[in-house]
C-alpha positions, 0 to 999 in steps of 0.5 A: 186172520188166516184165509184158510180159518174157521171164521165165524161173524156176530154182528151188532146192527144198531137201532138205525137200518142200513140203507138200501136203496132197492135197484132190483128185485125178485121174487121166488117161485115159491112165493116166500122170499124176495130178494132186493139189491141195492145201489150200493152194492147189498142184497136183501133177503126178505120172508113173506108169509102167505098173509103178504107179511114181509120181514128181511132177513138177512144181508149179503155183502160181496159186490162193489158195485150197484146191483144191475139185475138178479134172477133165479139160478136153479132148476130144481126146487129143493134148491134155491139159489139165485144169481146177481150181477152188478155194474163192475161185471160181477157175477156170484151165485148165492144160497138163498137159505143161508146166503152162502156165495157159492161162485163167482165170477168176474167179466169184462162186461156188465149185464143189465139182464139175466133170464134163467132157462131150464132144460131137461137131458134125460132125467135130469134138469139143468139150467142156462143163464142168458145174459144181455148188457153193454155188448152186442150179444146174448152171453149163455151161462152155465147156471152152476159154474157162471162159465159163458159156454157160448152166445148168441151173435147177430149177423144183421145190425149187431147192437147192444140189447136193450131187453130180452124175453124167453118164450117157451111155445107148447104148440111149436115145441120150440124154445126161442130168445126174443130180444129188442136191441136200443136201435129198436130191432126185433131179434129172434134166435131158436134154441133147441134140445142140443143146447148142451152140446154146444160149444163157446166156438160155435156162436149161434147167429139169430133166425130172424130181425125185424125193425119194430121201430121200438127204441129205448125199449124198457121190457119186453113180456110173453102172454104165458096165458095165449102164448100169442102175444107179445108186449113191448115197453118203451119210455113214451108208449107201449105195444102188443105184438102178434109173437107169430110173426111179431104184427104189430095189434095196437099201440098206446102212448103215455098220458100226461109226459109219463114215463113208463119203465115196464110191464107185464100180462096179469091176464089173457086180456089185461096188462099192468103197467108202471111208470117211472115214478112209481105209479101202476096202471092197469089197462083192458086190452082191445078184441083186436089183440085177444087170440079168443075174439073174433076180431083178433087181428083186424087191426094189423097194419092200420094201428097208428100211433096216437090212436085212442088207448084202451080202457083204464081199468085199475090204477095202483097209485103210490099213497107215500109221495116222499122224494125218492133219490132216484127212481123205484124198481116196480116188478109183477110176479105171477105165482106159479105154486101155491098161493098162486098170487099175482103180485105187483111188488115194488121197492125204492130208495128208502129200502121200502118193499110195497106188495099189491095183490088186488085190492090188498097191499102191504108195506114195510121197509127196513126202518120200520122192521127195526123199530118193531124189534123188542128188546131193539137191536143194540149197537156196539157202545150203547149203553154208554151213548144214550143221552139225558132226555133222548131216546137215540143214543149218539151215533157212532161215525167212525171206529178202530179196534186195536187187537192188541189191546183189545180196545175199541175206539168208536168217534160219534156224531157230537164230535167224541171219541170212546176208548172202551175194551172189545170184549166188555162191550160186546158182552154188556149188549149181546148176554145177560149178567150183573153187568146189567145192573151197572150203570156206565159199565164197562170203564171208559174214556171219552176224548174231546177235542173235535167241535163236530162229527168225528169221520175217520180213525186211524191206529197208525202203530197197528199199520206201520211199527215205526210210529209210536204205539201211543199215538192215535189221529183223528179226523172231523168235519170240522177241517181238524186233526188231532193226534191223542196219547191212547194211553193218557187221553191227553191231545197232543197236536192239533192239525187245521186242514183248510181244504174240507172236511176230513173223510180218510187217514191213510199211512203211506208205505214206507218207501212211497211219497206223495208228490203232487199236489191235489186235495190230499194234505200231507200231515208230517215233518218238513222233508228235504231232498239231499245228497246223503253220504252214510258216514257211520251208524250209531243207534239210534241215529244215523249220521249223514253228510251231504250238501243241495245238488240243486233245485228242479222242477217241472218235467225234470223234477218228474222224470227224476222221481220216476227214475227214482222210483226204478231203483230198488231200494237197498236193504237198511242193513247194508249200511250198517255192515261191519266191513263197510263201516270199517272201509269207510271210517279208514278211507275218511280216517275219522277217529269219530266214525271208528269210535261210534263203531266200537261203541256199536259192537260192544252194544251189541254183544251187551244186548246179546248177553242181556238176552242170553238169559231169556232165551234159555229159559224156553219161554213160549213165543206169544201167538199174534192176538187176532182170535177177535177183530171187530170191524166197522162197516157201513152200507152207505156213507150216510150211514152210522157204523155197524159193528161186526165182531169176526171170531177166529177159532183156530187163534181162540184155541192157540191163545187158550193153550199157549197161555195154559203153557205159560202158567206156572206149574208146580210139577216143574219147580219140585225139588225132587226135579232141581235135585235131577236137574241139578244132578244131570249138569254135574255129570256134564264134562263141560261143567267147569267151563260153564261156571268160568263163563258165567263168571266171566258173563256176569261180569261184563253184564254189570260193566256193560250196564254201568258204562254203556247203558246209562241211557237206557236206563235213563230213558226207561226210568223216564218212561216208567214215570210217565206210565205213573202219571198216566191214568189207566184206561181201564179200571177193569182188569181182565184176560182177553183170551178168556173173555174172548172164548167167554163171548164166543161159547155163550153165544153159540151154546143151544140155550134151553135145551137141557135145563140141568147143562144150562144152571151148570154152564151159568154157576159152574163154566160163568157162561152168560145167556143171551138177551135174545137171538144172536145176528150171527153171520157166514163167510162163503168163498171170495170172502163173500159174507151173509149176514143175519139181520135183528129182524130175522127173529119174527119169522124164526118166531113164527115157524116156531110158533107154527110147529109147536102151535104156542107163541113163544118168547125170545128167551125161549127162542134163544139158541135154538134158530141157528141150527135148522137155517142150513147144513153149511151154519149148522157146520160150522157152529159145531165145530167151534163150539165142540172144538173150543169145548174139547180145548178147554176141557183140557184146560186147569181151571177153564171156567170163567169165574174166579180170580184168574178171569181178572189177569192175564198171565204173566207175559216174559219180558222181550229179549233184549230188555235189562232185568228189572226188580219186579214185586212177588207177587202171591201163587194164585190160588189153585181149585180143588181137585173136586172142583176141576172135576166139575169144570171138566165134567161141565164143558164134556157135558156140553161138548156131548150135547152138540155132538151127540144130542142136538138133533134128537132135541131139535127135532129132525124136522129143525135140524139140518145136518153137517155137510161132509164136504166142509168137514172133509176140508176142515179135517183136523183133531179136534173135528175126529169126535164131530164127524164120527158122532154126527156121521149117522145124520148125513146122508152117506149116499153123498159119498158113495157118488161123486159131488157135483155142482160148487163148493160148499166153503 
């Protein structure tokens, strides 16, 4: 797919989770969305009601390494953004209502930390990212741009930070960065209003270090409550700190070999603090650290370590005990907006996200928000996977799709391979239809041949043509191999690979060899290094003379790969260039050589007479079928496949008018028209010449054909026989254009808001309804996608219900979330449905019933390829005008409701507008009807000013 089309992502999640195990988290000001990150590299986006109900909503895919550390990204409240960071230097911000990446970036360095700090120049508020990690300094970001500006550079003892903390003081008006590096020393840098005038050539050195001797510092928190305290976690105890002149007030180690991990004020005289397995405790603190006792400060310079610790007033204690693969990630929150809770949020390993808001808690993770799902999410085959006397269908392992088939091939966890069409599966999981009623639907094929879980795939036609376009290869735990016929389900070789489990299949390029041996089996024919002297070319074969030079190995044999691998490789045409065939077969006087190239130009020129004929016939060259990709993806290894099906409108649009072309139409073939035709070639001077060198081409075609074609012949006769034997794949047959544009329009029609346009699309356009919400997905910039989970029905059913002030089902619901998420979907999804709309309606018989929805067009035969006789076959049936009528009238109707009434149904209140930058990038024809009509719901003021901030893409 093209990187500049509009691509837009449906995605079939399964009944299993992904895995996300949580290494970082976030709560939003407001209280209502958590966002998780995960060692994998995801990031979670979670709803919370004022009820402390949580339900995830979508997943955003772009890192490639574990999530470090996540914070807030913007200033002002109508915009929520957020940024993410992992261990690869990655950097992207990100949209919290669509999950849109807006930028990113990428650095030499990874950060363990991120705060956000806010300031105001002016009327307008803007935003800075402090940074800390692997380097000694404190990098600040801009917010919006993820462009370092400058840093914060220590003079005395510069070391790698361990954690940092920004104090905004309202008795000093001064804003100051405290900072604890891993040697334990205190470092504080002032940051002033002229913070914007700072350049990234002007480091700012830090006003004060101080040894507090707290090494391996684990947090460090400000009382926002005093604003006169300070509290450092470190692994083995904690401390509370004077924030005037960092005096240290008391010092508490940890009980029992406990390992803390963080902490935080949830009062002026309490702090929480968690430790690494999970557990909370709440600790009172002594007068000597309150600023509001008289005894403030009379323990300064007389706290030992080891001293007696301070009541233990709550304990939040962990009631799951299960074994966690690694440490969970436990954060307090204290709300600043209404409901202003003071929440202890913790997440681990097995994506669970556990709320306590004192003595009330709440607990889910993203296991048991799918088991809630009704219907449940449904995977991409399976229907044709559940098992007699099992609830769980087989899990699929490892999948392929072969565009140009459009099949699937989908391994499962029993050791078979499904061979099923893209389309017809996706449709028996996502829409309603008789298709319910079938059992076994679509037709299939299962292969067996592998003893236990199948875990890799590979078409290798669709990498490299010169394998066979038959051929399919699979890999499983059980050490095999095994080559498929595709088309006869037959297993042609089996390959045992001693070395493990097979876990990827990889084709090497062309001109590029695998050499060494480590634990990578080479599964191919024996290979000689030779000598080889091109003496002549005949296809298919190529003859070569040459004997062993010799035999090295070791040091010599290494550096004559490389040598090797210097020399451009020369063009496969140089050899068989006339001029150089001729001197080569004179030089040598081989009679054989001078033989094998006549025989090559008269082939030749027979191929190009052969091809002459289809050439002139004007046939429309057939546009690469990429309008559907389905692709497998997984968050983990562990995990079964999930399936996302990614949908090119612009190739939909061309494949729907490049076969509208290729149908015959009866205009053309009138005889008023071959009398013209024939009438404008008589006036030709060059007529008679014409019809001599037809007479003359005819009859070197069946010369050609009789003496120097018999092979071909043979060889196609053979080949037609073994397509007799084989079995068909399907006993289905359908177009896959039209189903394709079948799936993608009944998935994005706004279902159920006008009842009359819904019997229509149904009886007269053969659209489909959906089960229920479609799990559609976004691709932003850098090809950074967000993908909506199954689970994000609940709350889209709970806004609902609170809006209209009933419950409501899933069928009511269906087509109606998909345009109140956010402007960029809401975008995006209008211009494919009226753009497909408007090119169907341009269509002869665009519906998708009827006999036409069974075969494809007549595809002309490949230049180059003998004519065959071929059966008639009966015209197709063509409608009646009246019924054209209707089908026009229909897909006009609908491209008129999206256009022109969707936010008056809606409801403005759920319907947000189209972004005119993305329209303004996507200017093209079909787009004209969308922004003229649409024009009135977008604020015209945002072109008047200019557009600051990212992109939109």
């Amino acid at each position: 797919m093209s990187g500049n089309s509009l691509v837009l992502p449906i995605v079939l999640w399964g009944r299993t989770a992904p895995t996300h195990c949580i290494s970082s988290l976030l709560v939003m000001d407001d209280l209502a969305t958590i966002i998780t990150g995960c060692h994998d590299g995801q990031i979670c986006i979670w709803d919370m009601t004022s009820d402390l109900e949580v339900n995830p909503r979508a997943m955003l895919f772009g890192h490639t390494a574990s999530i470090t550390c996540l914070s807030k990204a913007s200033p002002c409240s109508d915009k929520q953004y957020i940024v993410s960071a992992s261990e690869s230097g990655e950097m992207c911000l990100w949209d919290v209502n669509d999950g849109r990446c807006i930028e990113f970036t990428k650095l030499a360095c990874a950060h363990t930390g991120i705060q956000f700090y806010q300031f105001t120049i002016g009327t307008q508020r803007e935003g800075r990212l402090l940074c800390n990690g692997h380097y000694p300094e404190i990098l600040v970001v801009d917010a919006t741009s993820l462009e370092v500006l400058y840093s914060l550079v220590s003079k005395i003892s510069p070391d790698w930070i361990s954690s940092m903390s920004i104090i905004h003081s309202h008795r000093t008006q001064e804003d100051t960065v405290v900072a604890v590096s891993v040697t334990g020393i205190l470092k504080v840098w002032i940051i002033t209003q002229d913070v914007n005038r700072m350049q990234d050539l002007d480091p700012v050195f830090e006003e004060e270090s101080k040894p507090i001797y707290c090494g391996g510092c684990q947090s460090i928190s400000f009382c926002t409550f005093t604003q006169l305290s300070l509290l450092v976690v470190c692994s083995k105890y904690w401390r509370v700190f004077d924030a005037g002149d960092y005096s240290l007030l008391c010092s508490v180690p940890s009980e029992n070999d406990q390992s803390w991990t963080g902490g935080d004020f949830i009062a002026a005289d309490k702090i929480i603090i968690w430790t690494e397995d999970g557990c909370s405790y709440i600790y009172k603190l002594p007068a000597s650290c309150l600023p509001a006792s008289e005894h403030f400060r009379t323990d300064v310079g007389k706290t030992a370590e080891g001293s007696i610790p301070p009541l233990v007033y709550s304990i939040a204690d962990r009631t799951d005990k299960q074994l966690l693969i690694c440490p969970p990630v436990t954060r307090f929150f204290y709300g600043r907006r209404e409901p202003f809770h003071k929440l202890l949020v913790q997440g681990d390993s097995a994506g669970r996200l556990t709320l306590w808001k004192l003595q009330v808690s709440s607990t889910i993770s993203l296991q048991e928000a799918f088991d809630k799902l009704a219907p449940l999410s449904a995977g991409i085959i399976d229907q044709l996977s559940v098992t007699p006397g099992s609830e769980e269908p087989i899990k699929v392992t490892a999948s392929v799709y072969i565009p140009s088939q459009g099949r699937l091939v989908c391994g499962r966890e029993d050791g078979s391979i499904i061979l099923v069409p893209a389309t017809q599966t996706a449709i028996v999981q996502l829409l309603q239809g008789e298709h319910m009623l079938r059992r076994g639907w679509p037709p299939h094929r299962t292969l067996r041949g592998h003893r236990n879980k199948v875990t890799c795939l590979l078409y290798p036609h669709q990498v490299s043509p010169r394998y066979d376009q038959r051929s399919l290869v699979s890999g499983g735990v059980d050490f095999s191999v095994i080559v498929w016929d595709i088309f006869t389900g037959e297993m042609k070789h089996v390959f045992c690979v001693h070395g493990g489990e097979i876990t990827q299949i990889l084709v090497p390029p062309e001109n590029c060899s695998v050499k060494r041996y480590l634990n990578v089996p080479i599964l191919s024919l024996p290979l000689c290094l030779l000598s080889l002297s091109p003496l002549a070319l005949s296809p298919p074969s190529l003859s070569l003379s040459g004997a062993l030079d010799r035999c090295v190995m070791g040091i010599t044999a290494v550096e004559i790969l490389n040598a090797c691998d210097e020399v451009v490789p020369a063009a496969v045409d140089a050899l068989s260039h006339p001029a150089v065939n001729l001197k080569q077969a004179m030089t040598r006087r081989s009679l054989a050589a001078l033989k094998n190239m006549a025989t090559h130009k008269l082939q030749t020129l027979a191929t190009n007479l052969l091809a002459a004929d289809n050439a002139d016939k004007g046939n429309l060259q057939k546009y690469s079928n990429n309008s559907l990709v389905v692709q497998a993806m997984k968050t983990n290894l562990t995990d079964p496949d999930m399936h996302v099906l990614f949908f090119d409108v612009e190739s939909v649009i061309i494949q729907l008018l490049t076969e509208e072309a290729q149908r015959p139409n009866p205009t053309l073939v009138s005889p008023e028209t071959l009398q013209k035709a024939q009438g404008a070639a008589d006036k030709g001077g060059s007529f008679l010449a014409n019809k001599i060198f037809k007479q003359v081409k005819e009859t070197m075609k069946e010369t050609i054909k009789e003496h120097l074609l018999d092979e071909d012949e043979e060889e196609e006769e053979e080949m037609r026989r073994r397509e007799e034997k084989s079995k068909s794949l399907s006993l289905l047959e359908y177009n896959l254009t039209m189903d394709t544009a079948k799936l993608f329009m009944s998935c994005l029609h706004a279902w159920g808001l006008n009842g009359p346009l819904d019997e229509v699309c149904l009886s007269r356009l053969g659209m489909l309804k959906p089960h229920c919400p479609i799990s559609f997905g976004l691709i932003s910039r850098g090809g950074h996608m967000s993908l909506m989970l199954p689970t994000f029905k609940e709350s889209l059913l709970r806004q609902m219900a609170l809006s209209t002030g009933r419950k409501l089902s899933l069928s009511e619901m269906v087509g109606k979330g998909t345009y109140g998420v956010s402007r960029a979907v809401t975008t995006q999804h209008l211009l494919s449905v009226i753009s497909l709309a408007n090119t169907l309606m341009g269509m002869t018989n665009a519906t998708f019933v009827g006999e036409h929805m069974k075969k494809a067009p007549v595809r002309p035969p490949r230049p180059g390829t003998p004519e065959t006789p071929k059966k008639t076959a009966a015209p197709p049936q063509v409608s009646s005008p009246a019924v054209q009528g209707q089908i026009k009238q229909g897909w006009s109707q609908l491209a008129a409701m999206h256009c022109v009434m969707l936010p008056d149904l809606l409801g403005l209140d759920k319907f947000r507008p189209p972004l005119l930058e993305m329209l303004a990038r996507r200017w093209q024809d079909r787009c004209l009807e969308v922004i003229s009509n649409l024009f009135k719901h977008v604020n015209v003021n945002s072109l008047v000013h200019r557009v600051t901030g990212p992109g939109q893409d």
